[in-house]
N, C-alpha and C positions, 0 to 999 in steps of 0.2 A: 250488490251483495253486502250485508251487514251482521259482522257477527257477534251471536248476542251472548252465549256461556261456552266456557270449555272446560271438559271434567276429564282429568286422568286418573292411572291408576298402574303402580307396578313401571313408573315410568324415569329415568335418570335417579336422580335424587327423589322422587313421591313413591316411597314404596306404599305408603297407605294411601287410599282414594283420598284425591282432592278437585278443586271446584273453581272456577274463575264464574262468576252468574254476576247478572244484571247489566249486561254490556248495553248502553244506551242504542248505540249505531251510530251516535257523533264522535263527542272527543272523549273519549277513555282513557282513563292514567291509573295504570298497578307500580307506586312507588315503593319502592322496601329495599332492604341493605342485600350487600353480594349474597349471593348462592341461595335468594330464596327461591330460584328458580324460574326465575321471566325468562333466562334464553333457554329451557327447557320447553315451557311452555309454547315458543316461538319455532323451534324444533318442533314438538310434535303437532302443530298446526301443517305446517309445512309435507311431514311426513301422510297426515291426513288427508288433505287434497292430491297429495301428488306421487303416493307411492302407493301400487297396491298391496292388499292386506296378506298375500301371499309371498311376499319378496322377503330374502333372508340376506340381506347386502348391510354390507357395513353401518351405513347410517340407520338402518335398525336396529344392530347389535349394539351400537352406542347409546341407542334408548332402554335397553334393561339396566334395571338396576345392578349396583354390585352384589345384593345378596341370591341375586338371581331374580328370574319373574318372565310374563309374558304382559309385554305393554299394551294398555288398552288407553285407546282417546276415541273422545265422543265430543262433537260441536252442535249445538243449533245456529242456523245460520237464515237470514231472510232475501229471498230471490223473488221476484216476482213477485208481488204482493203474498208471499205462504212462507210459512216457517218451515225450515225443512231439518231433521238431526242425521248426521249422519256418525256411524260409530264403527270402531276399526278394531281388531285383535291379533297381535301379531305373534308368529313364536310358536308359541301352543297352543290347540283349540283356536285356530285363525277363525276370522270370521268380520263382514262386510255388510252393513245393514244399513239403507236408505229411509228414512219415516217420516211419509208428508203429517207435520206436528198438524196443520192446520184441521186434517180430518182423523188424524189419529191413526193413521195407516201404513202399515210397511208395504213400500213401491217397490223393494229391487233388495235382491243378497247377493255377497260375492262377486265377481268382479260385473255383475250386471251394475250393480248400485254404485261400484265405480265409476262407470262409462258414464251413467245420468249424471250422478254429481257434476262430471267435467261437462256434459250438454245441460244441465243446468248454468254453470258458472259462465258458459258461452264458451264459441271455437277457440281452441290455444289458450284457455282461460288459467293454465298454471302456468304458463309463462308470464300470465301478469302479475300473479302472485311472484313469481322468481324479481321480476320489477321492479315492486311495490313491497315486499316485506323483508325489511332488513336486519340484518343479524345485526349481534355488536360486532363492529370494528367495521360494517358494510357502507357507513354513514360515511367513513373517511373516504373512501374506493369513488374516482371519477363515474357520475353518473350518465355513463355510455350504456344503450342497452345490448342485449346479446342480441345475435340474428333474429334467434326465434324471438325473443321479443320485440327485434325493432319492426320485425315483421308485421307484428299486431298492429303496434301503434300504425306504421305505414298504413296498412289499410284502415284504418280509422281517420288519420289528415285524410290518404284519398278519401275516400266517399265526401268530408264537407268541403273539400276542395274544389273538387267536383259539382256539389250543389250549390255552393257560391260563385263558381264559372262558367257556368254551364259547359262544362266538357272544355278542349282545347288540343290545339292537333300537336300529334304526336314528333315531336323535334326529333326524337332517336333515329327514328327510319331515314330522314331527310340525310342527318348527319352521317347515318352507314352509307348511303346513296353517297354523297359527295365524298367520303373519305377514299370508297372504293373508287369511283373516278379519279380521286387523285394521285393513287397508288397504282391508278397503271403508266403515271406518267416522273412520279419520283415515291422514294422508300421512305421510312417513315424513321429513318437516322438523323442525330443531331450530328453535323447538318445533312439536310436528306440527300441523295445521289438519285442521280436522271437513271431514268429506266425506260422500256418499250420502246415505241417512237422519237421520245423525246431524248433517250438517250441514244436511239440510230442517228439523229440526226447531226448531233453533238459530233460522235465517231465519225460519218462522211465529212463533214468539217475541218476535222481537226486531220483527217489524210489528206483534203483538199489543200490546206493551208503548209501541211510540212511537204506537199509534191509543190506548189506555189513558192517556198522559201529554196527547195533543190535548185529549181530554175533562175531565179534569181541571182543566186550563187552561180551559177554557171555566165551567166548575162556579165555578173561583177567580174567572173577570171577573164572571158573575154574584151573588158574594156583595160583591164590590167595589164593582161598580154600589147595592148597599141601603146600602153606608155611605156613598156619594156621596149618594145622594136625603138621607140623617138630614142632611149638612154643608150641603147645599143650602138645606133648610127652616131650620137654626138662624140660616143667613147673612140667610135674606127676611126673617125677623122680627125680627133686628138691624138693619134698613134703615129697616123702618116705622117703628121704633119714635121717637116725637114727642122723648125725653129725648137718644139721641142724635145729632137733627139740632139742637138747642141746642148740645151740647158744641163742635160742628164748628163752628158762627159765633161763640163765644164763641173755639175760639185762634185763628180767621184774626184778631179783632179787637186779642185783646194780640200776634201778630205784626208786626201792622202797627203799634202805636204803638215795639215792640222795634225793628224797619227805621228806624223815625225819628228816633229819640235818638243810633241806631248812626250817622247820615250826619251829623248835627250835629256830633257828636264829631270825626269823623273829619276835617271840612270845618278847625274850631280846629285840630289837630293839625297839619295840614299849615301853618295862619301861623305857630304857634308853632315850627315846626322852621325857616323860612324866616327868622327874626328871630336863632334860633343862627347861623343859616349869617353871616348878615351881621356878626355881633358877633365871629366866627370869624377872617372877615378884617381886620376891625379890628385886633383883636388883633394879627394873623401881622404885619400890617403894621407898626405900633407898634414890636415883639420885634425884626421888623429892621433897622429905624431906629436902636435901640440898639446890637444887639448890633454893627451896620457901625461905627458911632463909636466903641466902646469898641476892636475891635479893629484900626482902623487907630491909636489913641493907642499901645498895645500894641505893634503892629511900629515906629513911631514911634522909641519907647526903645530895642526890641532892636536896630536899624540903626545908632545912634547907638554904642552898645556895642561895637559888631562892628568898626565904622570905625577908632575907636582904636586896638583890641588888632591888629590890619590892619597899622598902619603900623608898628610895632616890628616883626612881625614882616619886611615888606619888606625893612627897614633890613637886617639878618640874614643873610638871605638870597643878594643882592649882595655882603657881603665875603665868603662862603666860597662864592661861585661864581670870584671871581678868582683867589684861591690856588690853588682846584681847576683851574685852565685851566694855573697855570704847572707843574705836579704832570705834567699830560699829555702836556705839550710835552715833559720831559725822556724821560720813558717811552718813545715814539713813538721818540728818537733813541736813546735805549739798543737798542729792536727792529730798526729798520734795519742798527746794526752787525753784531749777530748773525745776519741773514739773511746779508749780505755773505761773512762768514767762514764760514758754513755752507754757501752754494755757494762757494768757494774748497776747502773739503776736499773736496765731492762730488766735482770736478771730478780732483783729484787720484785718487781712488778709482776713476773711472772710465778714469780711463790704468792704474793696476796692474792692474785688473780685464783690459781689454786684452792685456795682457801676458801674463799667466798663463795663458790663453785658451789665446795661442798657441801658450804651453810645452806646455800638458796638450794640445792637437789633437798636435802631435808626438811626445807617448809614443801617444797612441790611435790614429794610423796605420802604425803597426809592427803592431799586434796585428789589425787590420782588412785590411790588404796580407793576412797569415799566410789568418786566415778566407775571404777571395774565393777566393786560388788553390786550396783546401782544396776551396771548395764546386763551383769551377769544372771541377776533377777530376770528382767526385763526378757532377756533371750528364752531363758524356761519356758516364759508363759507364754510367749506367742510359739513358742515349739507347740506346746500342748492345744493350743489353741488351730492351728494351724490343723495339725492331727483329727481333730473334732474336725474342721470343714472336709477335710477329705473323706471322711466318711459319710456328709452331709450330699444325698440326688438331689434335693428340691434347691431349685438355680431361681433364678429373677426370669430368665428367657422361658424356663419350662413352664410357673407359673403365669406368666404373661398367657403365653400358646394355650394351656387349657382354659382362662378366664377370657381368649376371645370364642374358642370352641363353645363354652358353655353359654356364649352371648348370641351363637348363630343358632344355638339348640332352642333359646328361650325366643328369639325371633321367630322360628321354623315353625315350634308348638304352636306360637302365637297367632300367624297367618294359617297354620293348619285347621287348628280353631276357630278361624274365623271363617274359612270356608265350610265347613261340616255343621251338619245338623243339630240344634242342643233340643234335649226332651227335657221339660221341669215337669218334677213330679207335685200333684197337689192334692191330697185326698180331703173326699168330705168326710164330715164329722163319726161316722161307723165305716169307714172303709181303708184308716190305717193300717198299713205292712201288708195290703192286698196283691201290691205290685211287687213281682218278682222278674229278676233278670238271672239265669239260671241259676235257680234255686234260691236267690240271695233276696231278700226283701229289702225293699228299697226304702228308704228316709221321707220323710216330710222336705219338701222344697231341692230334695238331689238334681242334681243336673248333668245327666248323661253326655257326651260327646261322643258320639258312634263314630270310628274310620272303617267300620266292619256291617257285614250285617248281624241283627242283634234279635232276641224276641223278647214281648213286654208279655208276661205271665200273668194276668186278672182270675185271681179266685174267683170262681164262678158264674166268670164272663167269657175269657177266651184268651188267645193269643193276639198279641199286635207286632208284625213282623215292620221294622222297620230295616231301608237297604238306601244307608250314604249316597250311593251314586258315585264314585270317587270319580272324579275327572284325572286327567293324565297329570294337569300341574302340581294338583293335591298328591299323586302317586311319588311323584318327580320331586317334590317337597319330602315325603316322608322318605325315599329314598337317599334324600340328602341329610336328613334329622338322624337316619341312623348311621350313616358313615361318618357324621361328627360325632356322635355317641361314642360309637369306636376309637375313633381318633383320643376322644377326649380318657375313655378309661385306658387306653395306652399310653397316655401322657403320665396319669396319677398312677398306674403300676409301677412305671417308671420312675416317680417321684416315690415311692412306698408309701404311699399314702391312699386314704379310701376315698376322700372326700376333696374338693376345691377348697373347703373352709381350712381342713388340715394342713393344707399344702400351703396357704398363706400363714398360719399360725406356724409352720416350719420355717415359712421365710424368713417370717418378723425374727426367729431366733437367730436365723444364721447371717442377719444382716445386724443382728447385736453385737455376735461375734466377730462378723469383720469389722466395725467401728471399734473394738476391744484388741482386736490386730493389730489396727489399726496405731493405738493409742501407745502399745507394746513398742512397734516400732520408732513411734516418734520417741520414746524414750531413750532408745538403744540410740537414734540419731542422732539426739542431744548430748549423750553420755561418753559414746565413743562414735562420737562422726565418720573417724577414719578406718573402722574395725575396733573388733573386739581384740585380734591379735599385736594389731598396730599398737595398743593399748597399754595391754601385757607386757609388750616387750621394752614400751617409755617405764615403766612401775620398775623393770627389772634395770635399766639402765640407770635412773635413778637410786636405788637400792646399792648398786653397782659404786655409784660415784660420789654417794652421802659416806661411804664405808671407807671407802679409799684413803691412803694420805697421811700424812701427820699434821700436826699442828707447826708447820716451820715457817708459815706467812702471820701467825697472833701477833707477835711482837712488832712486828712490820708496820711504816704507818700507813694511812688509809689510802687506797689506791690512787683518789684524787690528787694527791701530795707526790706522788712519787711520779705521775704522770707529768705534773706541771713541772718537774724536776728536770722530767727524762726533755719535753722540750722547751726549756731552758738552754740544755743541752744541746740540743738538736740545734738551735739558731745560732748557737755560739760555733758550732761545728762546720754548717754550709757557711760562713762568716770566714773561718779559718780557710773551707779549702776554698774559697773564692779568690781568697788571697794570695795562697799558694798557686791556684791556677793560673791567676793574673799575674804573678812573679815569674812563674815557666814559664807562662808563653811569652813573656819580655826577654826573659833570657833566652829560648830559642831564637827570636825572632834579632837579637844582637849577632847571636852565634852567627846566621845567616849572612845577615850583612858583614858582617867580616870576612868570611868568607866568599862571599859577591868579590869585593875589594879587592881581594889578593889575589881571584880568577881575573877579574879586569886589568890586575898589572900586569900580570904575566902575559895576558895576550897583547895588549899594548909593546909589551918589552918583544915579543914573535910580531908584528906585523911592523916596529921600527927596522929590525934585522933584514926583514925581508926588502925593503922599500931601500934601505939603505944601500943592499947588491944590486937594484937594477936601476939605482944614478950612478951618476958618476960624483966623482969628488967634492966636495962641498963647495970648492971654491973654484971649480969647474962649471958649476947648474946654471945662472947667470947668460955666462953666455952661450950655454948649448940650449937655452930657451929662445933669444937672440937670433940663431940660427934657423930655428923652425920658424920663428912667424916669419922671414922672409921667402923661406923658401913656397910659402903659402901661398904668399901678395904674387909672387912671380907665377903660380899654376891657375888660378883667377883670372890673369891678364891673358892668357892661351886661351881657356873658355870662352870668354866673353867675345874675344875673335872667333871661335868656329862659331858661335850662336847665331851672330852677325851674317857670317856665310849661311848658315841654314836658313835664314829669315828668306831671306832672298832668294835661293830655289824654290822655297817652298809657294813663295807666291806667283812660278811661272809653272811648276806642275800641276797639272790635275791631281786629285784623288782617286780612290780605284773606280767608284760609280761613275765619274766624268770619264775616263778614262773607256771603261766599259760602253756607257752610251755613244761616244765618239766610235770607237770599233764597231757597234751594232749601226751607227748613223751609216759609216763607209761599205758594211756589207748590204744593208740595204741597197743602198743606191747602186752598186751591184749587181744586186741580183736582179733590181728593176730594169739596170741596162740588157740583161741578158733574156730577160723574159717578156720585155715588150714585142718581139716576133710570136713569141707562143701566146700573147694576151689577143695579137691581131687576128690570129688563128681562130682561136678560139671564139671572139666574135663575131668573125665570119661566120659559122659553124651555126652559133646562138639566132644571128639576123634568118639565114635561112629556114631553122625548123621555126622559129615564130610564126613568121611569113606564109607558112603551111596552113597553121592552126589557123590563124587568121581568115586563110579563104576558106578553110572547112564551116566554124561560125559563121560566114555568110551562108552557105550554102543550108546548113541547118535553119533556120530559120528562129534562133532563141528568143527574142523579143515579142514574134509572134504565137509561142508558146505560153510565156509570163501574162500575156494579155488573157488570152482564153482560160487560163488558171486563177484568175485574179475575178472571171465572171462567176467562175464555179464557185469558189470560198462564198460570194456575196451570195450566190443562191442559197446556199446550207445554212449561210450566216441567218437569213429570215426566215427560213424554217424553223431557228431555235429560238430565236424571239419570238415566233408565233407560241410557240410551246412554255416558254419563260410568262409572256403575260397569262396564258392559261392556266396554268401553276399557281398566278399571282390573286387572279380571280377565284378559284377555289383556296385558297388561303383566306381572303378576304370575306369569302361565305362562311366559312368556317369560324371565322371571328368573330362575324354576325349570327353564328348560330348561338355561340357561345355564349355571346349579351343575351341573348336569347332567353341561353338557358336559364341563365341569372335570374332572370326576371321571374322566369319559371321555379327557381328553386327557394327563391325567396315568398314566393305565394305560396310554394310547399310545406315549409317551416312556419308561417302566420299561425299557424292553429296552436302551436307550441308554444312561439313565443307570446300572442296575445293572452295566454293564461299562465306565462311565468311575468311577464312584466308587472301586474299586479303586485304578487308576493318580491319582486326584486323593490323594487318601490317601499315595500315598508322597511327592508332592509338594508337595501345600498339605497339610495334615493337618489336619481339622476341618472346610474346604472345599465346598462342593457349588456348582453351575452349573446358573443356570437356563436350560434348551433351551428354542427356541419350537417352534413348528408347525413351522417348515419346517425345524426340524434343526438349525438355527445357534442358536452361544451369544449369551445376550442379555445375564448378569452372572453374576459371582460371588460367592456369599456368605460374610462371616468372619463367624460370630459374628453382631450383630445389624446387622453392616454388611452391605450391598448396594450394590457397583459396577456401573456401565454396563461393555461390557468397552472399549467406545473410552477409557476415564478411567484403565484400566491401562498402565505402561509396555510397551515395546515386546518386552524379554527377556519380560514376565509370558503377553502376550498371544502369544507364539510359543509358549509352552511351555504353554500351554491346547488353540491349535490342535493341537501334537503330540499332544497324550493323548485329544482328541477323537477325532484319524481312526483312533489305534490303538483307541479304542473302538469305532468303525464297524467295523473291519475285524476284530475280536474277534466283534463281532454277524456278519458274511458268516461268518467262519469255523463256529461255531455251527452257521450256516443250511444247511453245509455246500457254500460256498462261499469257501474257503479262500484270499484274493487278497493276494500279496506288499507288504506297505507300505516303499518308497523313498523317501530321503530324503536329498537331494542339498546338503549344507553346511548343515546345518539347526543350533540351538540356539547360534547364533553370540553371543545377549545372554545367556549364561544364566554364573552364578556357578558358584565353585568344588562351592559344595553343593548347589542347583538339580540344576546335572549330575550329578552322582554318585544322584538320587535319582530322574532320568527313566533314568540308565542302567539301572537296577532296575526301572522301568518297559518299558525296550525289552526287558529279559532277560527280563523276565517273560512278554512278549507273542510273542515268539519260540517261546514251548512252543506257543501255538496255530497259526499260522500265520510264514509269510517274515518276515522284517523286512532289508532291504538298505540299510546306511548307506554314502553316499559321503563324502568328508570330506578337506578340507587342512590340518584340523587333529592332526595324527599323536599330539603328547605327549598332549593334552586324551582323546582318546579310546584311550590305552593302556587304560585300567580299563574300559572298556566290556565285554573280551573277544570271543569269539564267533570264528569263521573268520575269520585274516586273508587277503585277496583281492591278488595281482598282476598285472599283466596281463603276458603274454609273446605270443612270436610263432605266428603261426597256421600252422601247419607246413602245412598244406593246405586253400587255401581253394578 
């Protein structure tokens, strides 16, 4: 299939007929800038082969225009050695026409000439188009085909696959055949579980094995039971035996004398600790008897010390608090003068301040008078002004609304007329004003437009009735020409106005006027930014404060003067009171300390008083110090003996834990004397029931049981290894089918890839792409590298998908289904030399079959070559 013109009409963007002609059947290129309509074009190609001419779906309603219309496409296209056109009308007046060009013959209408088309283009032949013709943005999209396309292609590899293998037997069937055999014997879970047979035999096993481990166990209690009976017998005749019930009353007896020496001890120990304790307080008592006497002697002297050095210091004190008093007084009086004289010049400053006030208000209300009556202007005329636009209809939006109304009128008329009949009139030289249309004689060269029927009035010939024929879209058009009509004279009633020209000549006025608003307000902004009231009332404040006052700051001198004055002033003052502060707080801070001084003798003079009534005489202390430290030395020498004695029990008693364990040793052995008849007993007791059980296990015969269960395990056991290698063998088939398939699936994909490796070649060079099954690429290989194709950029991965579909559509050609590849702004990411080496690719694929590039890129695809394509007017659609 090779297609050679396409002509729309009423279609997206072409509401006037337009033409694509001269398509070679090789390489084609319509280059031109956005929106001149190549994905239109691309669009209703699409719609053409593959939608009938009766269908009212979305993707047709997307094909009329916005002014409205009923989309018409028409192609020639060449099949089989014949040209063939095929032309569609959607909407309104539908309509489906097949016309073999070659004899000049219409074949088929209506969905008949549908059905041929697709049995012309071959079975599922729009699914190659869905393929092979790519919209813009299709080029970036992985080139995986859909079922129903991958379907086509599949049956295309098969058949050469086929006739280059001559057939080859069918793996699938083998592979269900083995899979199911293998499923009756485990499931098909990772990892798989035994079933059927293979898993009865696993369960007879593993009961065999756990009744096998029972017995066992029972085998083990009875060998366990004959070494109980040996431990039993060796224990009885350790009991009887006469030597060791001696040993046993021989330690209860040195226990009990060991208990007794232990409580003796322990009974001393405790007087001899009791006799510390008391020689302890002796002592304490004694140490503080002393050390109370020696160190009230001690604070005695230092009080004595302290008192003296006291009084000089007082003495001190008192003369340089008096100076410092008369120091302050004068200060005090030097700061009061300068406050004085510091408010006398404020005072003055704030009369010339006054003053100047009033001067400066009287320059600032000349310049504010000026600005009111300025603004006061200014506010009139956009009052007035303002006034005028409120009684002004004609707006910018209303005018807009009837100059588009009046643009779909002059369209409507315009298509209306071009569908309807035109009569020109043209008399010979005696038969001027012959022609009459009721009543009306007609003009030299007039030119009728009938939407009616009409009749041509020939003096003395006859009538000529002529009848339009209005088709529905014509009707449908002129019903839309007068509901704009309407529209449009209810806009300009609206506006008051007769005419569109009026209504813009009302605009231009009223859009004078708001720039003169406009120009009003920026006045008023400039004059009084903050209002006109705010304004008013600074004029009246000023007015207010120019009038005010007397003249009692003139004489005064200039502000500057009286300021440097005031701080002059000021520095001589914080000067003063610094002075004054730093004098008070000397003189508090004497005050204090004298006061400290006089607090400290008096308590010195109360704690000698006191210290004094609890010595004794002064010439007494001596030796009543004398007295305590001997009586000290002497409760020392008492201690030091009971310590001696305590030393000494302490190391023949135990502690309480020894003590304890000693008591727990003696009742043991005790209770061991008294319970060696009941232990004899009770081993008697023990030998007997052993002794039982023992002959029963012979009689049972358990050893003989472990044997014959130990055959069974082993039987089951090779049952399941039978079943395990069987498993293992259909696994290992299944492996082998698998290489198999490989092999198989790679002679499936040949036909694909020997007509992409070409075109990868001139673009990647060294390059190859792994296909999977279903015809999409999965990576591509450099070298010993191996990409996913999602990990390649986005230029890489468009310019894969191109060479892929030209290799699909390379195989249809071959197959001798030769199907156009379109390409609507495709290789948009692709470098200067990328390009240049896919163009070598498209040229190349152009010998086989169509290759149709649409394209807004004009410079980029100069070197491509091939037909360049324009679109012109469709002289007759």
């Amino acid at each position: 299939m090779k297609i050679r013109a396409v002509r729309l009409r009423e279609l997206g963007c072409f509401s006037d007929p337009v033409a694509l002609e001269g398509l070679s059947g090789g390489l084609d290129v319509l280059a031109g800038p956005n929106e001149l309509g190549k994905s239109t074009i691309l669009r209703a190609l699409e719609a053409l082969f593959k939608v009938r001419h009766t269908a009212q779906s979305r993707t047709i309603e997307r094909l009329r225009p916005y002014t409205g219309g009923a989309p018409l496409i028409e192609a020639d296209f060449d099949i089989g050695g014949r040209t063939w056109r095929l032309r569609k009308q959607y909407l309104s007046d539908r309509q489906a026409v097949l016309t073999d060009l070659t004899v000049n013959k219409v074949v088929a209408r209506g969905d008949e000439a549908h059905r041929r088309t697709l049995e012309l283009i071959g079975g599922g032949g729009e699914h190659r188009l869905g393929l092979l013709w790519l919209e813009q943005g299709m080029s970036l999209q992985p080139a995986t085909p859909k079922d129903a396309e991958r379907e086509q292609l599949s049956r295309v590899i098969e058949r050469e696959v086929s006739a280059a293998s001559g057939g080859g037997h069918d793996l699938r069937v083998i592979r269900a055949m083995v899979v199911q055999q293998r499923r009756a014997l485990v499931t098909d879970h990772r990892p798989p579980r035994p079933t059927g047979d293979y898993g009865g035999a696993i369960a007879s096993r593993n009961d065999a094995e756990r009744a096998l481990e029972a017995a066992r166990s029972e085998a083990r209690a009875a060998t366990g039971r004959i070494d109980r009976v040996q431990l039993l017998r060796a224990r009885r005749a350790e009991l009887i035996d006469p030597a060791f019930a001696a040993s046993r009353r021989q330690r209860i007896e040195k226990l009990s004398s060991d208990m007794e020496s232990a409580t003796t001890a322990r009974q001393q120990l405790k007087l001899a600790e009791a006799r510390v304790q008391a020689c302890e307080s002796s002592v304490s008592e004694a140490q503080q008897a002393h050390d109370l006497m020696a160190k009230m002697l001690d604070e005695v002297h230092e009080l004595e010390i302290a008192a003296s050095a006291a009084a000089t210091t007082q003495s001190s004190i008192a003369a340089a608090l008096e100076d410092l008093a008369t120091r302050l007084e004068q200060a005090c009086g030097r700061r009061d003068d300068l406050r004085a004289a510091l408010e006398t010049e404020s005072e003055r400053l704030r009369a010339r301040q006054r003053f100047d006030s009033r001067r400066e208000a009287a320059a600032r209300l000349a310049e504010i008078t000026r600005r009111l009556s300025e603004a006061r202007s200014a506010t009139e005329i956009a009052g007035e002004i303002r006034a005028r636009l409120d009684k002004e209809c004609v707006t910018e939006t209303s005018v807009h609304a009837a100059a588009r109304e009046a643009a779909s009128i002059e369209a409507l008329e315009a298509r209306i007329g071009a569908q309807l009949p035109k009569v020109r009139i043209a008399y010979l030289p005696d038969g001027a004003g012959k022609i009459r249309v009721d009543g009306n004689a007609l003009q030299e060269g007039a030119i009728l437009v009938p939407s009616r029927p009409i009749s041509l009035e020939i003096d003395g010939i006859g009538t000529i009735a002529i009848d339009p024929n209005v088709s529905d879209s014509i009707e449908e058009d002129q019903a839309d020409l007068e509901a704009h009509r309407s529209v449009l004279a209810e806009l300009l009633a609206g506006m008051g106005v007769a005419d569109l020209a009026t209504a813009r000549q009302r605009l231009e006025e009223r859009q004078r006027l708001e720039r003169d608003l406009a120009q009003a307000e920026d006045r008023i902004a400039t004059r009084a930014p903050e209002g006109l009231a705010r304004l008013t009332d600074e004029s009246e404040r000023l007015t207010d404060l120019s009038e005010a006052g007397d003249d009692d700051g003139a004489e005064l001198p200039e502000s500057p003067v009286i300021e440097t004055e005031i701080e002059r002033l000021r520095g001589a003052l914080r000067e003063s009171e610094d002075a004054a502060n730093q004098l008070s707080q000397e003189h508090a801070k004497l005050r204090e300390d004298l006061a400290r001084c006089r607090a400290e003798s008096r308590s010195r003079e109360d704690r000698l008083s006191k210290l004094a009534a609890q010595l004794p005489p002064v010439d007494e202390r001596p030796a009543r110090l004398v007295e305590h430290e001997a009586k000290l030395a002497a409760v020392r020498e008492a201690m030091n003996e009971a310590l001696r004695e305590r030393g000494a029990w302490r190391e023949k008693a135990p502690d309480d834990a020894g003590l304890r364990a000693l008591e727990a040793e003696l009742a043991e052995a005790k209770r061991a004397e008294h319970s060696a008849a009941d232990e004899l007993t009770r081993v008697d007791r023990d030998l007997a029931l052993l002794e039982r059980e023992l002959e029963r296990d012979q009689q049972d015969g358990i050893a003989a049981r472990v044997e014959e269960l130990e055959q069974k395990v082993q039987s089951f056991d090779e049952q399941v290894r039978h079943f395990e290698r069987e498993v293992a063998a259909l696994d290992l088939l299944l492996e082998t089918l698998s290489q198999v398939e490989q092999q198989s699936r790679e002679l499936y994909l040949s036909p694909v890839l020997q007509r992409l490796n070409p075109y990868m070649q001139l673009v990647f060079p060294g390059a190859t792409v792994g296909i999977g099954r279903d015809l999409g690429v999965e990576a591509i290989a450099r070298g010993a590298a191996r990409e996913p194709l999602s990990a390649l950029s986005d230029g890489t991965q468009e310019q894969i998908a191109v060479l892929v579909r030209l290799a699909f559509a390379r195989l249809l050609a071959d197959a001798g289904q030769p199907t156009p590849l379109i390409l609507d702004d495709a290789l948009v990411y692709s470098d200067d030399d990328r390009i240049e080496s896919l163009f070598d690719a498209l040229r190349q694929a152009a010998g086989a079959h169509q290759v149709i590039i649409f394209t807004c890129r004009s410079r980029a695809f100069e070197q491509l070559g091939g037909t360049g394509l324009s679109l012109v007017p469709w002289a007759d659609p």
